[in-house]
py3Dmol code that shows the C-alpha trace and the ligand (Angstrom):
import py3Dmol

protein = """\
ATOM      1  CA  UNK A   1       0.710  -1.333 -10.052  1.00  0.00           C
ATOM      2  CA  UNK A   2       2.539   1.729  -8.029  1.00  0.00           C
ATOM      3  CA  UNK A   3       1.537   4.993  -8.810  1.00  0.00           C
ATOM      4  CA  UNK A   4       4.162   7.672  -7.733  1.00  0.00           C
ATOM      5  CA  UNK A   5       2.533  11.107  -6.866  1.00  0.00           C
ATOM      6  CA  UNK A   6       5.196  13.716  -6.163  1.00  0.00           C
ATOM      7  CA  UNK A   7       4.928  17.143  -5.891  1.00  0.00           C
ATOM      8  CA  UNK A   8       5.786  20.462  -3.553  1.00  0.00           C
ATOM      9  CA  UNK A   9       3.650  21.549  -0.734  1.00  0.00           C
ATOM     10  CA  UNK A  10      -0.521  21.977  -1.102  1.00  0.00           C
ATOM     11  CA  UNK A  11      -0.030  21.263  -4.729  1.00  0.00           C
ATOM     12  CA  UNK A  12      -2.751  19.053  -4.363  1.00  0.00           C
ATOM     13  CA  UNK A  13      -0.877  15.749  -4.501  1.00  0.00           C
ATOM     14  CA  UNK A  14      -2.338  14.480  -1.427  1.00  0.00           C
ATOM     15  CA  UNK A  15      -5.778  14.759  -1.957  1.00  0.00           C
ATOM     16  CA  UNK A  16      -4.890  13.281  -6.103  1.00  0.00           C
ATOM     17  CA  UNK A  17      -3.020  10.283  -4.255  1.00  0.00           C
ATOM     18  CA  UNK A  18      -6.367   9.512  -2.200  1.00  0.00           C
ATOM     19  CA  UNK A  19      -8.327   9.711  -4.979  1.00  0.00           C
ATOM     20  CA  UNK A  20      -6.470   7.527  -7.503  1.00  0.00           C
ATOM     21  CA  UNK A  21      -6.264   4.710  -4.411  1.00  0.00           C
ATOM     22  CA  UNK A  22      -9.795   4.646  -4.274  1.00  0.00           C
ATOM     23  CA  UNK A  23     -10.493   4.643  -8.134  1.00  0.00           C
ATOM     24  CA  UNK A  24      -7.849   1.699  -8.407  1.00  0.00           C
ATOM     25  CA  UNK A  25      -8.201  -0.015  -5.272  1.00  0.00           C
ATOM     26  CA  UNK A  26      -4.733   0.382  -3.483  1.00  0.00           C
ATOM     27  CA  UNK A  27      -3.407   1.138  -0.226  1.00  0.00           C
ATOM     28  CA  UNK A  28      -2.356   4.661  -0.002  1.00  0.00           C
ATOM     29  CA  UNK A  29       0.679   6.272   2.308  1.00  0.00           C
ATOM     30  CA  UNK A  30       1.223   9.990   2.485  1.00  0.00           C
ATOM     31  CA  UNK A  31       5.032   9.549   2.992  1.00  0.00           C
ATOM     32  CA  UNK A  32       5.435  13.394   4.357  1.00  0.00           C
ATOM     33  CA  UNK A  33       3.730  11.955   7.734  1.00  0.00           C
ATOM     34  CA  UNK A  34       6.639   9.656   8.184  1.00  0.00           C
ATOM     35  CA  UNK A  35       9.255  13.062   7.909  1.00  0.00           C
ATOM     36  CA  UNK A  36       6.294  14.901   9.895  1.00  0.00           C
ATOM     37  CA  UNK A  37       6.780  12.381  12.580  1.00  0.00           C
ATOM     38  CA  UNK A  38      10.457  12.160  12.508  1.00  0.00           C
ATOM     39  CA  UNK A  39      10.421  16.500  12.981  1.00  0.00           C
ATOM     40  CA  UNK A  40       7.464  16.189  15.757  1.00  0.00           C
ATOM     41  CA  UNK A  41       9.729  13.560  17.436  1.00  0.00           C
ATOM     42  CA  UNK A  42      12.643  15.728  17.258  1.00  0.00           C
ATOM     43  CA  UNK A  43      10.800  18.649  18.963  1.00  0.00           C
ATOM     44  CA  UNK A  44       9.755  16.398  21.778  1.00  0.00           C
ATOM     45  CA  UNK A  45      12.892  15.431  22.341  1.00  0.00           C
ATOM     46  CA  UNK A  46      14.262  18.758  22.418  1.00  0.00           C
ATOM     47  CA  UNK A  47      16.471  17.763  19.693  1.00  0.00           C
ATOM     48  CA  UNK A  48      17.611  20.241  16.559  1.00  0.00           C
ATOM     49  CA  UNK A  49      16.374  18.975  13.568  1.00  0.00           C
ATOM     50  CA  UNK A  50      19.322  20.487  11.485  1.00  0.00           C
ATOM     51  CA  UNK A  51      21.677  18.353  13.369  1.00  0.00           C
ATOM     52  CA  UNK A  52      22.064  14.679  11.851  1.00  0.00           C
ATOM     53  CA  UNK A  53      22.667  13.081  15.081  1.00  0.00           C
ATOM     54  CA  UNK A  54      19.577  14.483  16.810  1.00  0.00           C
ATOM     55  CA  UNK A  55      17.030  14.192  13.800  1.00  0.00           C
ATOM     56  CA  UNK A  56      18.150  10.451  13.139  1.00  0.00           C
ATOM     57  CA  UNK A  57      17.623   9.625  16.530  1.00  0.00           C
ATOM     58  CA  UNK A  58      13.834  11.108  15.876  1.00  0.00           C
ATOM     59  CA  UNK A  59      13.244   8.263  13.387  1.00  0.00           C
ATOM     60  CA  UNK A  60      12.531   6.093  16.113  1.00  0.00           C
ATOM     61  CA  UNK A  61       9.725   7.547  16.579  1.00  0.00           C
ATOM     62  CA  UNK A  62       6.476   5.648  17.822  1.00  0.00           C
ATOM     63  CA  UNK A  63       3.786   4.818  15.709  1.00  0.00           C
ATOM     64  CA  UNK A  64       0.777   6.361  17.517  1.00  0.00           C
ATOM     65  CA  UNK A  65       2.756   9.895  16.760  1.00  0.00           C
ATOM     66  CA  UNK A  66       1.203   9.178  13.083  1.00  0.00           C
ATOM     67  CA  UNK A  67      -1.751  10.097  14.320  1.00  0.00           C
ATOM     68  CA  UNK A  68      -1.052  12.909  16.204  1.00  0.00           C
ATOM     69  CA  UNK A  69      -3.036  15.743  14.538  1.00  0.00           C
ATOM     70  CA  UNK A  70      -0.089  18.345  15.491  1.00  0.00           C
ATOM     71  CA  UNK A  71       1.500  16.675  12.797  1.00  0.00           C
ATOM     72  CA  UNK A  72      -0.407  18.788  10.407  1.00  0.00           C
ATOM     73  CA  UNK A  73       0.472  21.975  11.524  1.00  0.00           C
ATOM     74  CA  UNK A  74       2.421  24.244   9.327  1.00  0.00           C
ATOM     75  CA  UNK A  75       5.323  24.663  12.696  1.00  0.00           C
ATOM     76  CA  UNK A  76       5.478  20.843  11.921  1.00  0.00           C
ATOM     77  CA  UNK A  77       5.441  20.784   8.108  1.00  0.00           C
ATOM     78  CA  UNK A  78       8.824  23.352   8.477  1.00  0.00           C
ATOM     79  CA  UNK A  79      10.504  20.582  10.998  1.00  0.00           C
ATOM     80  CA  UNK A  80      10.173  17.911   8.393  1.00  0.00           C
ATOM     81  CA  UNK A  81      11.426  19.821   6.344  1.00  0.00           C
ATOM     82  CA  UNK A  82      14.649  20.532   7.982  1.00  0.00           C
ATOM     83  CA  UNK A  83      15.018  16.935   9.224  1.00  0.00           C
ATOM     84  CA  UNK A  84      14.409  15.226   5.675  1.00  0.00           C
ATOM     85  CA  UNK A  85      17.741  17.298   4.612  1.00  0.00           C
ATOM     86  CA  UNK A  86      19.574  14.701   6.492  1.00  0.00           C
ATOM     87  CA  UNK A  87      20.661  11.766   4.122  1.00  0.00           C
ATOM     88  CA  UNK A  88      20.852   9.408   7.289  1.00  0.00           C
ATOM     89  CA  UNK A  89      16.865  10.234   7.915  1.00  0.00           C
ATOM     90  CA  UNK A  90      16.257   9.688   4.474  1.00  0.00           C
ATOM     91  CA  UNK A  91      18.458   6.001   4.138  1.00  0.00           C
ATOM     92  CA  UNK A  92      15.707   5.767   7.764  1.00  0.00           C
ATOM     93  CA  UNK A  93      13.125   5.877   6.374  1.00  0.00           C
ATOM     94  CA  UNK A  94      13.435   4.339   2.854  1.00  0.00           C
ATOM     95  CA  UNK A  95      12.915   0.357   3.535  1.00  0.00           C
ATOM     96  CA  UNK A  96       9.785   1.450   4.886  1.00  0.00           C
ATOM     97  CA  UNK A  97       8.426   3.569   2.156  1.00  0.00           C
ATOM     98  CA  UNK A  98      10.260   0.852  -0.498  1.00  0.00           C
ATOM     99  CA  UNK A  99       8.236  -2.448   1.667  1.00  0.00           C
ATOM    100  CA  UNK A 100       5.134  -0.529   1.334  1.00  0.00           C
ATOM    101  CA  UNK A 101       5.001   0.454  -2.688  1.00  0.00           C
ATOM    102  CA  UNK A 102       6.411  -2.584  -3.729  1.00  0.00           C
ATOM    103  CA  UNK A 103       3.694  -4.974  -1.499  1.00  0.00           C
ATOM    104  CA  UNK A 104       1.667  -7.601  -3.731  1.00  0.00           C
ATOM    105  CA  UNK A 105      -0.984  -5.835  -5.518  1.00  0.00           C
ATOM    106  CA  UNK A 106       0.858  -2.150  -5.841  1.00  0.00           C
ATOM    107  CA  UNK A 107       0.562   1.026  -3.751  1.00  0.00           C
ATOM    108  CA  UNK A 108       0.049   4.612  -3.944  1.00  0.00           C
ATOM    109  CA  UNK A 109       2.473   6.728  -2.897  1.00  0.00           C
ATOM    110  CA  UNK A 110       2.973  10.521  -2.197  1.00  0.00           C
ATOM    111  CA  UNK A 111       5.802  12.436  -1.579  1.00  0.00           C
ATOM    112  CA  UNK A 112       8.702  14.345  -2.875  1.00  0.00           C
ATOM    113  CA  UNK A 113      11.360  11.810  -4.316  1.00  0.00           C
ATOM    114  CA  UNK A 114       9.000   8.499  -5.178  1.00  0.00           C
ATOM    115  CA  UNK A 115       9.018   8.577  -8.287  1.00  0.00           C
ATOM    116  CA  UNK A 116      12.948   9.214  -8.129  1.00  0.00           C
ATOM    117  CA  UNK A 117      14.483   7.278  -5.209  1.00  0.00           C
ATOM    118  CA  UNK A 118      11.216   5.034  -3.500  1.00  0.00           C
ATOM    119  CA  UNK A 119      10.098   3.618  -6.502  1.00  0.00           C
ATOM    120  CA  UNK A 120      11.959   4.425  -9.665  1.00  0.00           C
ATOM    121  CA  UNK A 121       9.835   1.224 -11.001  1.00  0.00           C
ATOM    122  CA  UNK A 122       6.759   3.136 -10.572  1.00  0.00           C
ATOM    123  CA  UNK A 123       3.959   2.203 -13.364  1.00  0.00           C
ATOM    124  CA  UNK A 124       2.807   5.824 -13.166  1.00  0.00           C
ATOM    125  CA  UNK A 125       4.391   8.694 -11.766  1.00  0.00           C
ATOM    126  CA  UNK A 126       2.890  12.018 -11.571  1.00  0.00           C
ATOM    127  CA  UNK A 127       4.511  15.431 -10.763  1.00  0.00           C
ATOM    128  CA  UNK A 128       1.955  18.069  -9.426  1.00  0.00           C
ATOM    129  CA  UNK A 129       2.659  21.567  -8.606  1.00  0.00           C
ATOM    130  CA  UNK A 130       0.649  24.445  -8.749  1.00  0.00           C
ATOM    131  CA  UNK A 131       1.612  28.585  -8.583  1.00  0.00           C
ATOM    132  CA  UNK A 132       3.204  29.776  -5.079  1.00  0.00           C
ATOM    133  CA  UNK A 133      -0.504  31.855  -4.981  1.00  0.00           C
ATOM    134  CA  UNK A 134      -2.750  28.851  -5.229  1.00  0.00           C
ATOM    135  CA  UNK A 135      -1.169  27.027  -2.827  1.00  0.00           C
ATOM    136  CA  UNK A 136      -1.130  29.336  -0.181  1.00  0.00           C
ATOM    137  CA  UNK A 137      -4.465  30.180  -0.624  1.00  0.00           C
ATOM    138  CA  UNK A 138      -5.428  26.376  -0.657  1.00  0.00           C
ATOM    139  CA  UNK A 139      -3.361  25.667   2.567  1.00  0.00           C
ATOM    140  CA  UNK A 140      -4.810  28.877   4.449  1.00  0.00           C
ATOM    141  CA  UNK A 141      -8.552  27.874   4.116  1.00  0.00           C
ATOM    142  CA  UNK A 142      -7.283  24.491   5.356  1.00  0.00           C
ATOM    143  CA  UNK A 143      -5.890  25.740   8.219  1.00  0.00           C
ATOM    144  CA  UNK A 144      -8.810  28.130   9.015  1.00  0.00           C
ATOM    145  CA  UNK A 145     -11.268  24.757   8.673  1.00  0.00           C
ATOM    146  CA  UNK A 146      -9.117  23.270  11.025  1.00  0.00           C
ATOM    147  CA  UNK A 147      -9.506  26.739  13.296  1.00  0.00           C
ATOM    148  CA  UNK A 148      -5.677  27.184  13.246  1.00  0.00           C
ATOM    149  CA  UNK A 149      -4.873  31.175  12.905  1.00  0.00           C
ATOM    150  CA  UNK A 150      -1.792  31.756  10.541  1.00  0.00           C
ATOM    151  CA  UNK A 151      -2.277  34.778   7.989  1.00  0.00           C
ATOM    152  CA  UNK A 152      -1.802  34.337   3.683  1.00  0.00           C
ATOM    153  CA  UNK A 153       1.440  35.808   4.016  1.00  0.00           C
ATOM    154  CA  UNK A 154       2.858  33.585   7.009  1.00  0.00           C
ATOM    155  CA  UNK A 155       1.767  30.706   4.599  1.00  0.00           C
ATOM    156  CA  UNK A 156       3.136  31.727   1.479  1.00  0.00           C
ATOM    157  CA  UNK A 157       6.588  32.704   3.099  1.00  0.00           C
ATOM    158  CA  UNK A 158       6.816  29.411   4.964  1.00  0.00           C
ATOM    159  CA  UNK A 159       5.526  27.371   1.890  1.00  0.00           C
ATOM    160  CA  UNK A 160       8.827  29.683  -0.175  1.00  0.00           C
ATOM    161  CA  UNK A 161      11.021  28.266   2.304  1.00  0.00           C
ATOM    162  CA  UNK A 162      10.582  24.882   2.460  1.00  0.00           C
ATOM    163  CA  UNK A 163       9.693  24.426  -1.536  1.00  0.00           C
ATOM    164  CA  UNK A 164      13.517  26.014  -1.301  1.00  0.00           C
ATOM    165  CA  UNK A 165      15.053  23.806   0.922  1.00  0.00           C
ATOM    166  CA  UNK A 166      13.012  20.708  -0.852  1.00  0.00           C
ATOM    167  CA  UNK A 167      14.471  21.942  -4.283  1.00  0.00           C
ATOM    168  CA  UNK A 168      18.078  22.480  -3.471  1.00  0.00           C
ATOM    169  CA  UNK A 169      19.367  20.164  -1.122  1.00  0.00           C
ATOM    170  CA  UNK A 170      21.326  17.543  -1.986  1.00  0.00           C
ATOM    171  CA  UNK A 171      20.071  14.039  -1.486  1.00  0.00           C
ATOM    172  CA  UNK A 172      16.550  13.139  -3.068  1.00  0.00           C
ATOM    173  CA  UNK A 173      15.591  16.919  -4.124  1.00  0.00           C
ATOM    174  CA  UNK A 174      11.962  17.758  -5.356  1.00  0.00           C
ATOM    175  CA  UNK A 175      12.450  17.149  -8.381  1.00  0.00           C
ATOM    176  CA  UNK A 176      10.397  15.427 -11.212  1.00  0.00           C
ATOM    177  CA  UNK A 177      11.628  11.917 -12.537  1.00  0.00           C
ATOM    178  CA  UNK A 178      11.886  12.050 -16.276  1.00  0.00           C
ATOM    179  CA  UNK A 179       8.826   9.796 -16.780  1.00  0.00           C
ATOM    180  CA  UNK A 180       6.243  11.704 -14.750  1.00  0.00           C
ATOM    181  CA  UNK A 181       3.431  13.120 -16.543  1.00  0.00           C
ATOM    182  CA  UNK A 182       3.446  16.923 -14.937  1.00  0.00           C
ATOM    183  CA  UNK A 183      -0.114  17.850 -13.880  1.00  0.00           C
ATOM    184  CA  UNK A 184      -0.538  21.692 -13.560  1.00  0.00           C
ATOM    185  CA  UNK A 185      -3.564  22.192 -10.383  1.00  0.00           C
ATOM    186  CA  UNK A 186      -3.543  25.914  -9.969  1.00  0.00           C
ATOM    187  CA  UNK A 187      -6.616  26.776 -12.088  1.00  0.00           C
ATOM    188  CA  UNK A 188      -8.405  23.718 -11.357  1.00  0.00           C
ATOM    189  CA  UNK A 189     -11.039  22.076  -9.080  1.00  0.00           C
ATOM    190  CA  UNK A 190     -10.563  19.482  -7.057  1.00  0.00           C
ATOM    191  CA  UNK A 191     -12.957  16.944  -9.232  1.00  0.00           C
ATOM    192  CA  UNK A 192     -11.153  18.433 -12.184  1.00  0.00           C
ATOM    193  CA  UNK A 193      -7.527  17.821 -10.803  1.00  0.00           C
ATOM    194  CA  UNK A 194      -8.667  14.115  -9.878  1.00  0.00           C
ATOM    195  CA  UNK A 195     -10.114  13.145 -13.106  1.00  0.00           C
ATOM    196  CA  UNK A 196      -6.999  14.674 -14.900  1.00  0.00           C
ATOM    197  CA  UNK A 197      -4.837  12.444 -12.717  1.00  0.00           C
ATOM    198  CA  UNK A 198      -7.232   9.552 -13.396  1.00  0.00           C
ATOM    199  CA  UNK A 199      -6.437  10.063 -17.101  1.00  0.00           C
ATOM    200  CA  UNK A 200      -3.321  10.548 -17.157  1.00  0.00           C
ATOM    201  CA  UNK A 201      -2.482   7.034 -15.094  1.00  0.00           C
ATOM    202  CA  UNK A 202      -4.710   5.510 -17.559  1.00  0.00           C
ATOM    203  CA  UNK A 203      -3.432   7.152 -20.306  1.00  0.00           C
ATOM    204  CA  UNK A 204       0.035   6.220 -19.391  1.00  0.00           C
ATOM    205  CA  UNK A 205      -0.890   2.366 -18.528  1.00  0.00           C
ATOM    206  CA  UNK A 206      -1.660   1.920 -22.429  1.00  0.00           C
ATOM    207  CA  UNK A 207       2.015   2.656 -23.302  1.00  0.00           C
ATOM    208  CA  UNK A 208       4.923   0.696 -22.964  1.00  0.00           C
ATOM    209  CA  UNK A 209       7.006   1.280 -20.171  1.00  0.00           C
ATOM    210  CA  UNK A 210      10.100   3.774 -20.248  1.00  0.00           C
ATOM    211  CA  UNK A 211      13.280   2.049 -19.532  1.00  0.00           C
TER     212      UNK A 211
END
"""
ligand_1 = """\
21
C5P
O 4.200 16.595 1.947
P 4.413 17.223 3.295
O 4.216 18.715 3.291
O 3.638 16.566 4.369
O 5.954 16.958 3.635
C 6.598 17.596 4.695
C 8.085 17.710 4.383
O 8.658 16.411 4.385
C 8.392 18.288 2.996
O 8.538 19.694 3.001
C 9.697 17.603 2.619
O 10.790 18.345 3.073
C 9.660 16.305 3.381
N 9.387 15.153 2.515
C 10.443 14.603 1.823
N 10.256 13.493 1.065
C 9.048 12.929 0.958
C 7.937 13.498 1.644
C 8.150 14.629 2.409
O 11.554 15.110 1.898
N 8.895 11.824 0.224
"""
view = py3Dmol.view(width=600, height=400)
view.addModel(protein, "pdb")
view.setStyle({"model": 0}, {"cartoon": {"style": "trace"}})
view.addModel(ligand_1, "xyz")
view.setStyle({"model": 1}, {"stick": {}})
view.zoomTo()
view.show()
């Protein structure tokens, strides 16, 4: 079974995608680490990641940059989300993403365009957002835990921008496939959100498939 969980920015779709891998036993992969990487790379390289050239050359990237915990700084979030703009870094990085949801046994995947491009096959898809307010506020506590110091409004500009740039460019925008259940987070807890997404993949593995 693949579950597709797409969704902008601290809508909660990360911590939903962990979740529902645990409560159905599948291998998870938070596919915005991949464009993370690719924009990290870039920087290193002292590369612009709104140049095609530059940013596909970033996709080479070596694996021990996934764990680089710089990767989950807001600076970095913005680079992926110039680089991902690129159709080249996004034709990159797709056999990878495709290899890993369609593996024996089924995946969980998160990101912006699985449900759309990665894995139009997807069993379940889910589309979470969540108010440009709730999400700020979510991502700033996270980045105080994590003792980074970026103020509310530095947050919910930056998360503006790049929900903007997801939305409107051209190849693979954030945008929900027509089979995704839509899962609204911003007045809900974390258990709450989870057990609605637990539902609604159940709910939607009782019906016949959309073709
Ligand atoms: O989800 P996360 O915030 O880590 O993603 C960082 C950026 O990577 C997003 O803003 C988006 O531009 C890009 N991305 C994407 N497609 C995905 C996952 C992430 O374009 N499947």
């Amino acid at each position: 079974m693949i579950i597709a969980v797409d969704g902008p920015t601290a809508s909660g779709k990360g911590t939903i995608a962990k979740a529902l891998a645990a409560h159905f036993g599948l291998p998870h992969l938070d596919t915005g680490l991949l464009y993370r990487a690719v924009g990290r790379q870039c920087l290193l390289d002292g590369g612009d990641p709104d140049d095609a050239v530059a940013a596909l050359a970033a996709c080479a990237f070596p694996e021990s940059l996934l764990l680089d915990p710089e990767l989950r700084s807001e600076a970095t979030g913005g680079l992926a989300s110039r680089v991902s703009v690129h159709p080249t870094v996004r034709r990159a990085l797709y056999e990878r993403q495709h290899a890993f949801a369609t593996q024996p046994g089924g995946a969980v995947l998160d990101g912006r365009d699985i449900g759309t491009v990665i894995a139009p096959e997807a069993e379940a898809k889910l589309f979470v957002t969540a108010s440009v307010e709730a999400r700020a506020k979510r991502r700033y506590l996270e980045m105080h835990a994590q003792g980074r110091e970026i103020t509310l409004e530095a947050i919910a500009a930056d998360l503006a921008a790049r929900d903007e740039r997801d939305r409107s460019r051209k190849d693979a925008p954030l945008v929900a496939a027509r089979d995704a259940v839509p899962l609204d987070t911003s007045e809900l807890k974390r258990e709450e959100a989870i057990a609605a997404a637990i539902a609604a993949v159940e709910a939607r593995l009782d019906q016949p498939a959309v073709t």
